[in-house]
Biopython code that builds the backbone (N, CA, C, O; Angstrom):
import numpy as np
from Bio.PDB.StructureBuilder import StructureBuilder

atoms = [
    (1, "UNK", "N", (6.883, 1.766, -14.847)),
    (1, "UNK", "CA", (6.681, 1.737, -13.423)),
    (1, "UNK", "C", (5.272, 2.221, -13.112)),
    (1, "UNK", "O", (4.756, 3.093, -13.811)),
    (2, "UNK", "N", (4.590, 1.633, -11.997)),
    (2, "UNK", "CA", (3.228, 1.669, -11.564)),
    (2, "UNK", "C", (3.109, 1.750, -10.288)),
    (2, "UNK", "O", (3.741, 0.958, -9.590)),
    (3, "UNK", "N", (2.368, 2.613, -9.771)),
    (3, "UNK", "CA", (1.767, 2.722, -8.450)),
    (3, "UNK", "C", (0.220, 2.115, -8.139)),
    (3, "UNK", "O", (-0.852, 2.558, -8.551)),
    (4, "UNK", "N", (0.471, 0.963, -7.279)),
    (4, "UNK", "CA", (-0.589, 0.333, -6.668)),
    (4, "UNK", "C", (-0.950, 1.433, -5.151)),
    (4, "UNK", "O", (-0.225, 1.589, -4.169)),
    (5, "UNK", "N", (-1.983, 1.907, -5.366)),
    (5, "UNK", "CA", (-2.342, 2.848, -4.061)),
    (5, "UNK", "C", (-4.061, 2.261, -3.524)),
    (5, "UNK", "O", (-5.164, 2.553, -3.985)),
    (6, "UNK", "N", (-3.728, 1.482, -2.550)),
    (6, "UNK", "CA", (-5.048, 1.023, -1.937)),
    (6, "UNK", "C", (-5.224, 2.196, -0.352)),
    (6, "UNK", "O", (-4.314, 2.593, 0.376)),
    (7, "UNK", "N", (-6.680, 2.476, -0.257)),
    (7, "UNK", "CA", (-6.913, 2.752, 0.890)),
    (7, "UNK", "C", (-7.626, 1.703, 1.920)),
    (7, "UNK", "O", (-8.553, 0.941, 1.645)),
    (8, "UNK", "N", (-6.954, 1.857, 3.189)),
    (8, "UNK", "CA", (-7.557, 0.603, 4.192)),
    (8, "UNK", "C", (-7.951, 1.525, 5.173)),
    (8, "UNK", "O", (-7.529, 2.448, 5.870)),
    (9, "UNK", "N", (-9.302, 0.628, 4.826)),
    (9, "UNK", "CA", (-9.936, 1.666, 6.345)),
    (9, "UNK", "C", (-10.029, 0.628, 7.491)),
    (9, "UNK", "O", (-10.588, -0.418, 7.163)),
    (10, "UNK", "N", (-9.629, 0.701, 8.664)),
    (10, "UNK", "CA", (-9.414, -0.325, 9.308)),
    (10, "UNK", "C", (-9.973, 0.236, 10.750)),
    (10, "UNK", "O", (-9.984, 1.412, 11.116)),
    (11, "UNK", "N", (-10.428, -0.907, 11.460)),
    (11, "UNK", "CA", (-11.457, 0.092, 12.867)),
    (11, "UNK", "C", (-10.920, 0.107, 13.819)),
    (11, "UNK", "O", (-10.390, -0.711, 14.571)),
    (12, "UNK", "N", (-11.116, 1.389, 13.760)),
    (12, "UNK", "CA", (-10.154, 2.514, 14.905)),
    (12, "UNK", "C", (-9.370, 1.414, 16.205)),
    (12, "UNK", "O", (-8.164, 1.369, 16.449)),
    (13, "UNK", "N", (-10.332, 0.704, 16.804)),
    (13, "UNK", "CA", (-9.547, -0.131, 17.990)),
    (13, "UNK", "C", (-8.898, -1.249, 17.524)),
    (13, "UNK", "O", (-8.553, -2.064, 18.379)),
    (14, "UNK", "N", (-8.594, -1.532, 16.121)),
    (14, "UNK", "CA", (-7.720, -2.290, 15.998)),
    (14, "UNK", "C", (-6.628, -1.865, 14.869)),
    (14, "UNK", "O", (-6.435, -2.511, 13.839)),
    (15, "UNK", "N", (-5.883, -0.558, 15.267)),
    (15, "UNK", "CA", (-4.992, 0.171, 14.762)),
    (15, "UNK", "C", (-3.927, -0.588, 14.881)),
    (15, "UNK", "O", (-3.591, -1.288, 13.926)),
    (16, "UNK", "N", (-3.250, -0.591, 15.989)),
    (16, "UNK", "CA", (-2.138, -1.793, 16.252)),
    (16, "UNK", "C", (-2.047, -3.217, 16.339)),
    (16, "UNK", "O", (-1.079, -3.936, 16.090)),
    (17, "UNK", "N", (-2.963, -3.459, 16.650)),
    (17, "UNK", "CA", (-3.390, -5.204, 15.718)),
    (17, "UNK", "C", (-2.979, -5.033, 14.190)),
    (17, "UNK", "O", (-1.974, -5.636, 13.813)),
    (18, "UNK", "N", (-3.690, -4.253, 13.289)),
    (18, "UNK", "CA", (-3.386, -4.584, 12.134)),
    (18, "UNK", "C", (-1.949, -4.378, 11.852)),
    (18, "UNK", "O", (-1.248, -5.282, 11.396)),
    (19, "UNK", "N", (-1.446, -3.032, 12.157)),
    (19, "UNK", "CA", (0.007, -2.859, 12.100)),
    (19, "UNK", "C", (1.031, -4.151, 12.054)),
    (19, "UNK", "O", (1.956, -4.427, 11.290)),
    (20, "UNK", "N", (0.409, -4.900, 13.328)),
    (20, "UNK", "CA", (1.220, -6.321, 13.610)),
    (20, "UNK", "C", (1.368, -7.141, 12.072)),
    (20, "UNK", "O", (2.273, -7.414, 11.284)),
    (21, "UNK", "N", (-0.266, -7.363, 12.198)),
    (21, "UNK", "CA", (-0.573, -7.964, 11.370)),
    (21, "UNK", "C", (0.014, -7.899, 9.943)),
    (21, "UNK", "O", (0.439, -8.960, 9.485)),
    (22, "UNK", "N", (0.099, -6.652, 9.094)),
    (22, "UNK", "CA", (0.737, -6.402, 8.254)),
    (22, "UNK", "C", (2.028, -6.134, 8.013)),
    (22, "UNK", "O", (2.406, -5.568, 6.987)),
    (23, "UNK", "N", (3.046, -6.654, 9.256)),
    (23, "UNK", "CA", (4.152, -6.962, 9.135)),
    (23, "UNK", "C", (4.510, -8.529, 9.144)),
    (23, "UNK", "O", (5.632, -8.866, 8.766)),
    (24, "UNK", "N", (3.567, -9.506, 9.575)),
    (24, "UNK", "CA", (3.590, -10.522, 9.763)),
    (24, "UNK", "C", (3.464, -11.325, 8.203)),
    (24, "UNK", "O", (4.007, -12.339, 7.763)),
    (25, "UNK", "N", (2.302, -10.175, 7.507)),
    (25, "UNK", "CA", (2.095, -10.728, 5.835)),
    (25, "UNK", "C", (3.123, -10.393, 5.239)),
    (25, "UNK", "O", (3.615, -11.137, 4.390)),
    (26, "UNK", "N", (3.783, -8.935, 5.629)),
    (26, "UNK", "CA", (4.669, -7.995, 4.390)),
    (26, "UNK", "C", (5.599, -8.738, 3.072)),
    (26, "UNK", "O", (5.802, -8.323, 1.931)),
    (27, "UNK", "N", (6.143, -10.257, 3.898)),
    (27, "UNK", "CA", (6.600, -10.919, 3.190)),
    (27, "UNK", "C", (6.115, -11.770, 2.065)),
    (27, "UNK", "O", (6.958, -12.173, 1.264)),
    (28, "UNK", "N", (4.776, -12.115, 1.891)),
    (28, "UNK", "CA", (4.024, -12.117, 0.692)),
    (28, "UNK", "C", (4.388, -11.372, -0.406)),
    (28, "UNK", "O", (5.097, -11.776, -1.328)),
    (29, "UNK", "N", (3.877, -10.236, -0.292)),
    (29, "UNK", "CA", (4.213, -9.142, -0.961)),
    (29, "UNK", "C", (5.336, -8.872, -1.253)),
    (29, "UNK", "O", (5.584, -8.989, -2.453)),
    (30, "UNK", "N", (6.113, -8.559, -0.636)),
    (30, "UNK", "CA", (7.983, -8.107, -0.895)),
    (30, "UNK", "C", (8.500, -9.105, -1.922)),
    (30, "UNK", "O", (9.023, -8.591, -2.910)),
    (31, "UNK", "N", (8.452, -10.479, -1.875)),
    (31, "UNK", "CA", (8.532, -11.403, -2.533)),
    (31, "UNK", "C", (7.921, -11.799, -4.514)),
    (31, "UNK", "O", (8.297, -12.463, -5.480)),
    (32, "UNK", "N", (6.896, -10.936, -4.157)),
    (32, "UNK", "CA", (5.760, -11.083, -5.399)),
    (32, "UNK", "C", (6.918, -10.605, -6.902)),
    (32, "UNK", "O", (7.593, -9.576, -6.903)),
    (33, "UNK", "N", (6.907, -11.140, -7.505)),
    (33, "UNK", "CA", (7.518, -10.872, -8.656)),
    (33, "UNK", "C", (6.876, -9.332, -9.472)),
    (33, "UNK", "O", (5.763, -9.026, -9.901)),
    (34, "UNK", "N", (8.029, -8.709, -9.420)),
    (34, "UNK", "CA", (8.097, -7.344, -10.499)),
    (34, "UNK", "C", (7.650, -6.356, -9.095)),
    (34, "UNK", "O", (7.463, -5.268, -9.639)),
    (35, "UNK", "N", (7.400, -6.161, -7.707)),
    (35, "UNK", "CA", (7.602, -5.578, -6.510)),
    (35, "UNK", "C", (8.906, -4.962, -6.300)),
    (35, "UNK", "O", (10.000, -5.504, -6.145)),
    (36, "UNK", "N", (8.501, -3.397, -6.331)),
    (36, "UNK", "CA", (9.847, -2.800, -6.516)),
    (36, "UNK", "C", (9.840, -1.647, -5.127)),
    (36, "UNK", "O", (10.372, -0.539, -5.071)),
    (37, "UNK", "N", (9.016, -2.392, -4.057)),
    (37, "UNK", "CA", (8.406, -1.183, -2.842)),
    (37, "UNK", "C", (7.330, -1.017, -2.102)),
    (37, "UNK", "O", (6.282, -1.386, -2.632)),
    (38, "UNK", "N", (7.235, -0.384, -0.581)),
    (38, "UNK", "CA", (5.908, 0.080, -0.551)),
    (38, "UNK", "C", (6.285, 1.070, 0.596)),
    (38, "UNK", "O", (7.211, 0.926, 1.394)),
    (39, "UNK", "N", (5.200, 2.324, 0.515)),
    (39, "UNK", "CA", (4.990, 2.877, 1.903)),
    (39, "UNK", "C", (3.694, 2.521, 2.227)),
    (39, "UNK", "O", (2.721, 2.421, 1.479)),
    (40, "UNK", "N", (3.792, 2.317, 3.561)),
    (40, "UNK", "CA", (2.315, 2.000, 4.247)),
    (40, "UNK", "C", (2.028, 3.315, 5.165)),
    (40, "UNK", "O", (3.000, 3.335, 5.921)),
    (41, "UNK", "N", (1.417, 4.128, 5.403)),
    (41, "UNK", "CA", (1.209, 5.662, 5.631)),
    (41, "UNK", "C", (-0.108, 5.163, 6.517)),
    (41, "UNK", "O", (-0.852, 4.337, 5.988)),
    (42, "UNK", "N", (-0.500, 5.789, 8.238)),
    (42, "UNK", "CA", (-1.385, 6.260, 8.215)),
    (42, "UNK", "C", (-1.891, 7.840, 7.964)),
    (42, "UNK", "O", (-1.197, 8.854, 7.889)),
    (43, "UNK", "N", (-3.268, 7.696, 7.866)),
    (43, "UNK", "CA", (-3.870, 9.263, 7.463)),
    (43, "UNK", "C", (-3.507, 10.083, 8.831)),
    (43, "UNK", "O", (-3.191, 9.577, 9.908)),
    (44, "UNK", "N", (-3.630, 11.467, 8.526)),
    (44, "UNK", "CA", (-3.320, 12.343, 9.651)),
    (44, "UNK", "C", (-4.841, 12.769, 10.170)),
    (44, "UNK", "O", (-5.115, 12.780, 11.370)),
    (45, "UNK", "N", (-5.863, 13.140, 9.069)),
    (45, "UNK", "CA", (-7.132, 13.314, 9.302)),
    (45, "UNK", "C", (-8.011, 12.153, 9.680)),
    (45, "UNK", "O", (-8.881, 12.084, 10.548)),
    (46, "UNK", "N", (-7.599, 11.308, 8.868)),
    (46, "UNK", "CA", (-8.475, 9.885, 9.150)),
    (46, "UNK", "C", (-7.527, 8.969, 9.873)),
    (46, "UNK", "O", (-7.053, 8.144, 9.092)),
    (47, "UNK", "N", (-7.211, 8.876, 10.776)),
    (47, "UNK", "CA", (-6.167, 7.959, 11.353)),
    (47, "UNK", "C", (-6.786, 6.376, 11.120)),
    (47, "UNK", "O", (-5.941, 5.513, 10.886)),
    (48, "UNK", "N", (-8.143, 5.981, 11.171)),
    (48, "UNK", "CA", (-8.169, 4.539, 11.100)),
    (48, "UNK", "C", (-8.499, 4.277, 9.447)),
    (48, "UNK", "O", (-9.445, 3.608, 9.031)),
    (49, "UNK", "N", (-7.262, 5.121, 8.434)),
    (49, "UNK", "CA", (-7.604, 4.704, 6.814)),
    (49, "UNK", "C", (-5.936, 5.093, 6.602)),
    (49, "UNK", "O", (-5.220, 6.091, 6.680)),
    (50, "UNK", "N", (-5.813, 3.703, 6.298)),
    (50, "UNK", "CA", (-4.088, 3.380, 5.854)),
    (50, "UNK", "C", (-3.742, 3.911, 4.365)),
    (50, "UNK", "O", (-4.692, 3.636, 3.633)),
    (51, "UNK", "N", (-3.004, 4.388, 3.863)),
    (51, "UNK", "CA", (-2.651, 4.225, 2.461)),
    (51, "UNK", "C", (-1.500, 3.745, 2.341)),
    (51, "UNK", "O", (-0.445, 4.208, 2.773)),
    (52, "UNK", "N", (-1.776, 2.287, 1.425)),
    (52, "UNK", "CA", (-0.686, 1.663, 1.105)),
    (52, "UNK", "C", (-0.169, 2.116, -0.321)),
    (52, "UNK", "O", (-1.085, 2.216, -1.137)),
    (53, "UNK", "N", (1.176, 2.432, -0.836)),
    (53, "UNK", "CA", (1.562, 2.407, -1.895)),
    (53, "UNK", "C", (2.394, 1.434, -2.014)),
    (53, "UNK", "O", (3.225, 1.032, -1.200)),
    (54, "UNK", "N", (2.089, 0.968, -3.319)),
    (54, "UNK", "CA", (2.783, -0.205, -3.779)),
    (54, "UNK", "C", (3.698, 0.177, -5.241)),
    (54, "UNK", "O", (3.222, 0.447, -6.344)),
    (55, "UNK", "N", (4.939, 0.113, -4.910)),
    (55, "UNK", "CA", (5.840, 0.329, -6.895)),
    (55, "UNK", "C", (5.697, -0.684, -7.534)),
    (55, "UNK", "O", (6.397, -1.516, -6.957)),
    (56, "UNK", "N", (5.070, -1.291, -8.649)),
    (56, "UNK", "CA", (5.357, -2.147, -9.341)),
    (56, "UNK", "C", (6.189, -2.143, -10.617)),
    (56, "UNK", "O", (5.948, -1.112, -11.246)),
    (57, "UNK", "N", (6.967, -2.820, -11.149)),
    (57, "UNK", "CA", (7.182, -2.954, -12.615)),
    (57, "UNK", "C", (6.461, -2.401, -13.411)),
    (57, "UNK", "O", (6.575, -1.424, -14.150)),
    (58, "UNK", "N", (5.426, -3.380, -13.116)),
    (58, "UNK", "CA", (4.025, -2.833, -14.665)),
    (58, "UNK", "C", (2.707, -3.410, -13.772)),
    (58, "UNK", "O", (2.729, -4.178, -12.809)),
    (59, "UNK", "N", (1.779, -2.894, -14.304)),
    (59, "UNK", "CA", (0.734, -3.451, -14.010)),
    (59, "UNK", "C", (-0.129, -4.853, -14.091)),
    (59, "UNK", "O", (-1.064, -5.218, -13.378)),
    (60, "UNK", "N", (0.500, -5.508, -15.195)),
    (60, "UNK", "CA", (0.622, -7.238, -15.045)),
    (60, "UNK", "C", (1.438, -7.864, -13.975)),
    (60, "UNK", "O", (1.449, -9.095, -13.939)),
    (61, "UNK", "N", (1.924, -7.392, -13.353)),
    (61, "UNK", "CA", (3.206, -7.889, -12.096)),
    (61, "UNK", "C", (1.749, -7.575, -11.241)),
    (61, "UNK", "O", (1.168, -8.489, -10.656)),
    (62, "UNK", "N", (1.466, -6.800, -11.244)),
    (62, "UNK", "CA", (0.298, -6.551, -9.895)),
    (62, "UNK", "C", (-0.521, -7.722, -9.844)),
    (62, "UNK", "O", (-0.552, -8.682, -9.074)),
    (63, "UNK", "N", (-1.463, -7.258, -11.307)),
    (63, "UNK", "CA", (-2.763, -7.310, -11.703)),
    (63, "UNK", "C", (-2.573, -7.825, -13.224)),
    (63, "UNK", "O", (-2.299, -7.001, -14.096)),
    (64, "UNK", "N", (-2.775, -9.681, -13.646)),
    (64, "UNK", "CA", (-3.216, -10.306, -12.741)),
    (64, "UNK", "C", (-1.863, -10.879, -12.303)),
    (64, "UNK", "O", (-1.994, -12.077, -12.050)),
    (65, "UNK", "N", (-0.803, -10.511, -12.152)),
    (65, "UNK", "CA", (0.363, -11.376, -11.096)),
    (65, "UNK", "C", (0.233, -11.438, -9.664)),
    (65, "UNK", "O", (-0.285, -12.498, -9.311)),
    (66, "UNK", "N", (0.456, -10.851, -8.949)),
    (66, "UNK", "CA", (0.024, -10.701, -7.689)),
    (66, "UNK", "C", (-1.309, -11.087, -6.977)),
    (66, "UNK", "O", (-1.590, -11.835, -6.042)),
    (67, "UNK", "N", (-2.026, -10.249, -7.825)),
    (67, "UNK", "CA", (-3.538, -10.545, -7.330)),
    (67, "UNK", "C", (-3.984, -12.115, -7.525)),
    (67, "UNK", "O", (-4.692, -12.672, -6.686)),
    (68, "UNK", "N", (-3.642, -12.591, -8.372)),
    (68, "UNK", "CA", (-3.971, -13.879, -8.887)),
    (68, "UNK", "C", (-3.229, -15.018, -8.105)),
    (68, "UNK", "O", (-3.104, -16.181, -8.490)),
    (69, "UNK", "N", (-2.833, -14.559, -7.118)),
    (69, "UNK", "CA", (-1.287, -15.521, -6.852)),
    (69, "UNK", "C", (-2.300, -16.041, -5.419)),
    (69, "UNK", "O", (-3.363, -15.487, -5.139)),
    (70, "UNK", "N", (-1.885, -16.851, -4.867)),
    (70, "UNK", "CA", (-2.397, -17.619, -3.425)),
    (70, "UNK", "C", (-1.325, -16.438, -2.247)),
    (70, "UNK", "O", (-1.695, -15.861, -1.225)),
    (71, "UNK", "N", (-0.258, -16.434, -2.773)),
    (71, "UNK", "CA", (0.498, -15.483, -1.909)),
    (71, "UNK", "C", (-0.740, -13.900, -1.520)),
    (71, "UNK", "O", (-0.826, -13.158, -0.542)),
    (72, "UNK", "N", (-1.361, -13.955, -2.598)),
    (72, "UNK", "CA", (-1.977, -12.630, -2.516)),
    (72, "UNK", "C", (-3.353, -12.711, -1.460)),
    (72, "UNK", "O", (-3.791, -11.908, -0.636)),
    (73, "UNK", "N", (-3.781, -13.993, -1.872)),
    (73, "UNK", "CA", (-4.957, -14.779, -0.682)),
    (73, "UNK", "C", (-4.618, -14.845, 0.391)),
    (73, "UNK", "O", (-5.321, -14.723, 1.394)),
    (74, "UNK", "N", (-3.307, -15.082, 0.318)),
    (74, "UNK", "CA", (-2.887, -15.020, 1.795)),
    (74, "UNK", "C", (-2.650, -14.136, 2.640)),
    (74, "UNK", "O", (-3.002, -14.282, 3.810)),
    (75, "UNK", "N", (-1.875, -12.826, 2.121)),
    (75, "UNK", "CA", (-1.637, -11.629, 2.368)),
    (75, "UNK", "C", (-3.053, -11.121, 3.001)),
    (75, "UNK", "O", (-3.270, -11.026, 4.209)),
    (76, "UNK", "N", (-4.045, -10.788, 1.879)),
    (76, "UNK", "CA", (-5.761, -10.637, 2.282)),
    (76, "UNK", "C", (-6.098, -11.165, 3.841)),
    (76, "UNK", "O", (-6.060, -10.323, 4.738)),
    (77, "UNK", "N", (-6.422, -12.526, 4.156)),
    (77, "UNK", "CA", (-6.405, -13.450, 4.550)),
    (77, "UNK", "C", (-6.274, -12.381, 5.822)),
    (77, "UNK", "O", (-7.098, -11.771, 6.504)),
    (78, "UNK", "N", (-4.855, -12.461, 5.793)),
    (78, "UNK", "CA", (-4.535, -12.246, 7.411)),
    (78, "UNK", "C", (-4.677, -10.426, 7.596)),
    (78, "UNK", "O", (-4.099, -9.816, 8.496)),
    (79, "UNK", "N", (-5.424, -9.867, 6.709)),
    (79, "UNK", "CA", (-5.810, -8.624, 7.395)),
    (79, "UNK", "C", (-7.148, -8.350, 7.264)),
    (79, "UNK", "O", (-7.665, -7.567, 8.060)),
    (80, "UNK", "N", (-7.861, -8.912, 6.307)),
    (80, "UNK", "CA", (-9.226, -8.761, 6.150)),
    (80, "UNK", "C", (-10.230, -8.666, 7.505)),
    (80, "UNK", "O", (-11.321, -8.098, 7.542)),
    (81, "UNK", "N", (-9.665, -9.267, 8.434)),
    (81, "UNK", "CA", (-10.884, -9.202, 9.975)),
    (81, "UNK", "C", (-10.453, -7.762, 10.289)),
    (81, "UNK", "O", (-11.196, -7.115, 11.027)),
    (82, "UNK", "N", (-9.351, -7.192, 9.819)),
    (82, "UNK", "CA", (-9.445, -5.611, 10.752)),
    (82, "UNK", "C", (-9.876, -4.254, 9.562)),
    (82, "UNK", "O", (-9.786, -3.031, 9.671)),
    (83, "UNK", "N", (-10.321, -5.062, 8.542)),
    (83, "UNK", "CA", (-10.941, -3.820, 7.805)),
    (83, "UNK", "C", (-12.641, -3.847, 8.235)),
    (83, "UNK", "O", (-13.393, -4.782, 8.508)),
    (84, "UNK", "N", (-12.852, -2.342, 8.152)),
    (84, "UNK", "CA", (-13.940, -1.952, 8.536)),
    (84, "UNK", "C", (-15.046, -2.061, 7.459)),
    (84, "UNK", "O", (-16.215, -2.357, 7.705)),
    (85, "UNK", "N", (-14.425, -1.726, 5.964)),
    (85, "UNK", "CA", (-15.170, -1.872, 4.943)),
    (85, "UNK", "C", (-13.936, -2.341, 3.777)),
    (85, "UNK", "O", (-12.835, -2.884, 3.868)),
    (86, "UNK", "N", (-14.636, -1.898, 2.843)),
    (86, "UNK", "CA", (-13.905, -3.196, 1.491)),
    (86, "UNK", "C", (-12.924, -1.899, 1.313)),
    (86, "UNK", "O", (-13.449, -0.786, 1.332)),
    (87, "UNK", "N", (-11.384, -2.030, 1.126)),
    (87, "UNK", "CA", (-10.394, -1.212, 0.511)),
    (87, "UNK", "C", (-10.866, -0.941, -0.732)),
    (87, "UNK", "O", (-11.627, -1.736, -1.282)),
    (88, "UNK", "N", (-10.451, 0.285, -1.364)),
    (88, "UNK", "CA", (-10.345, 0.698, -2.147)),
    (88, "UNK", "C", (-9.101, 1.102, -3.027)),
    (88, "UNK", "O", (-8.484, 2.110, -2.682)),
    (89, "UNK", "N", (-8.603, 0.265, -4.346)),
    (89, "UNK", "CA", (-7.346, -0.031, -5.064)),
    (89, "UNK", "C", (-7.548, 0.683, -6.621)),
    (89, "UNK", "O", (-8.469, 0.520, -7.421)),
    (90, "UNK", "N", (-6.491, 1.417, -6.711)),
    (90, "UNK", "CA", (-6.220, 2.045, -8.061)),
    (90, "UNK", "C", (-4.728, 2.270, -8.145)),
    (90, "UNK", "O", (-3.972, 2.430, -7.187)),
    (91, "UNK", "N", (-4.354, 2.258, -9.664)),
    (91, "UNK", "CA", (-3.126, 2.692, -9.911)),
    (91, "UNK", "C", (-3.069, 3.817, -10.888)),
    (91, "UNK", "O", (-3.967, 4.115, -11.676)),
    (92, "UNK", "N", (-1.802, 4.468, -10.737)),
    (92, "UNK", "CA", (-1.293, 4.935, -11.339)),
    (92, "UNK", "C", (0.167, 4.930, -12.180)),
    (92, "UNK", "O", (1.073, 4.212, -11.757)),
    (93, "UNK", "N", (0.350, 5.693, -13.297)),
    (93, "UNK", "CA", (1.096, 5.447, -13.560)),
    (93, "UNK", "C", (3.029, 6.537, -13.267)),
    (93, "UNK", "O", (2.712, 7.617, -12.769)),
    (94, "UNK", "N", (4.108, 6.493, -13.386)),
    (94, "UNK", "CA", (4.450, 7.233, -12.616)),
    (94, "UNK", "C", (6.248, 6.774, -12.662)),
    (94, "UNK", "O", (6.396, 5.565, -12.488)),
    (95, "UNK", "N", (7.494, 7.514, -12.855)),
    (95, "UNK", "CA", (8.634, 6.927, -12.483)),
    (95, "UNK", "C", (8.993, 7.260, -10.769)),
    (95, "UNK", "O", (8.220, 6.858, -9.899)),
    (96, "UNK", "N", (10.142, 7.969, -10.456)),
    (96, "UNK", "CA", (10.270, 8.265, -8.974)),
    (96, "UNK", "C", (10.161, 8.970, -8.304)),
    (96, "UNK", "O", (11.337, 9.334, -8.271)),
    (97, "UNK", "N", (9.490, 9.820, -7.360)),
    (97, "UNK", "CA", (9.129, 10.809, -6.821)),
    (97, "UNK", "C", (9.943, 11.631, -6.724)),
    (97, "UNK", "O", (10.947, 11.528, -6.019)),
    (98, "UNK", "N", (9.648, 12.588, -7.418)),
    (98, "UNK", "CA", (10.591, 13.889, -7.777)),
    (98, "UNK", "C", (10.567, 15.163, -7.262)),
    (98, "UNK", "O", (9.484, 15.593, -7.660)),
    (99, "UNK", "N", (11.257, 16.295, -6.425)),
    (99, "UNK", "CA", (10.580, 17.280, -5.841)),
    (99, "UNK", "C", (10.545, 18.464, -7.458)),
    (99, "UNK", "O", (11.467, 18.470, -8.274)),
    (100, "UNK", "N", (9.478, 19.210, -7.561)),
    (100, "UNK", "CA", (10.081, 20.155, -8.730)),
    (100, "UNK", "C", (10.860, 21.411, -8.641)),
    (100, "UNK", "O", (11.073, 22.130, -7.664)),
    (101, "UNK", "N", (11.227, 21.514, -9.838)),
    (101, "UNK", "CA", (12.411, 23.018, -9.566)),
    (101, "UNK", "C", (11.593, 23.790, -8.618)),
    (101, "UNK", "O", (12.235, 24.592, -7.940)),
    (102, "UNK", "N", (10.297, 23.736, -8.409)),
    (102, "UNK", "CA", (9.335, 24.856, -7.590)),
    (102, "UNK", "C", (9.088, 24.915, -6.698)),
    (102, "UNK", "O", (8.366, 25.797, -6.234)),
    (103, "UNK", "N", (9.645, 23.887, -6.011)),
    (103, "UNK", "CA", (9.202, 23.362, -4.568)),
    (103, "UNK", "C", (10.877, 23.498, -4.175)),
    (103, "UNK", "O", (11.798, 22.936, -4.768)),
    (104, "UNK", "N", (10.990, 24.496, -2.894)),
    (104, "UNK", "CA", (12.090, 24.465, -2.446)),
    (104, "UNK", "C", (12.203, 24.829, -0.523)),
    (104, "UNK", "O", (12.226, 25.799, 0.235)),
    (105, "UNK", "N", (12.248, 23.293, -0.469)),
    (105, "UNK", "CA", (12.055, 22.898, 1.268)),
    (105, "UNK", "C", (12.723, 23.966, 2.014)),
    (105, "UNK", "O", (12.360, 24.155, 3.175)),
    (106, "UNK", "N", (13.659, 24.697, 1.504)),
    (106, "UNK", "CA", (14.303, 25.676, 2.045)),
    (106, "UNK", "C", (14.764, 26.700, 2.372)),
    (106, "UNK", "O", (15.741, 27.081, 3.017)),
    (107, "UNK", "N", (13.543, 27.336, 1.597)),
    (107, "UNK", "CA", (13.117, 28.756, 1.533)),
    (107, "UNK", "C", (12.191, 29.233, 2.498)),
    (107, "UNK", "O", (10.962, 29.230, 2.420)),
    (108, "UNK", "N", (12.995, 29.685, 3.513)),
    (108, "UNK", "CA", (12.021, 30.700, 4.567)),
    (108, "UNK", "C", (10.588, 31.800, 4.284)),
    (108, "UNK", "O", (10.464, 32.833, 3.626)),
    (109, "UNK", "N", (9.987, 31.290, 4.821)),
    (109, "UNK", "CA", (9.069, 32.184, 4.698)),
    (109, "UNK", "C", (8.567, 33.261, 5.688)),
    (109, "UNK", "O", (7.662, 34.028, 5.359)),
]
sb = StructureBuilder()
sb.init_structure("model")
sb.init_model(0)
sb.init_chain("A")
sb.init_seg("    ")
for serial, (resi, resn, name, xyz) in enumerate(atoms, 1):
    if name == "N":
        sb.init_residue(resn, " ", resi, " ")
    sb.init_atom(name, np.array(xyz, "f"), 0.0, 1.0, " ", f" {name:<3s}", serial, name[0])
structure = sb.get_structure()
């Protein structure tokens, strides 16, 4: 299992345009073979820089599966006018988000 984590920086007055927008593509993606997920997060500090996480299978399902695909041109396609500058994409590697024995949401402080 792999985490596709792109940052989108997208300009500020077209926050909810893109939102649209990237529900209108989502189905590209959801579809893409070995796609096992995504959260789309905006920043709290940077509000106009999205982080998308993506679960993949493996990193050939992404990269070159996905990326290589016209589905993926297309996806691009219809958000590229609301980025401000070029995203930035890396993965990692990773099974399911786990809290640790150390972290305990429920301890008063």
């Amino acid at each position: 299992m792999i985490y596709e984590i792109a940052l989108l920086p997208v300009h500020r007055e077209q926050i909810e345009a893109f939102r649209k927008a990237f529900d209108k593509v989502l189905p590209l993606l959801s579809r893409a073979q070995g796609y096992r997920g995504h959260l789309l997060a905006q920043g709290i500090e940077t509000p106009e820089v999205f982080n998308l996480i993506v679960r993949w299978r493996s990193l050939e399902d992404h990269t070159p599966g996905f990326e290589a695909s016209e589905d993926h041109e297309n996806f691009m396609r219809g958000l590229q006018e609301y980025f401000s500058e070029e995203p930035k994409v890396y993965h990692i590697e990773g099974g399911a988000f786990t809290a640790s024995e150390h972290d305990d949401l429920n301890t008063a402080t």
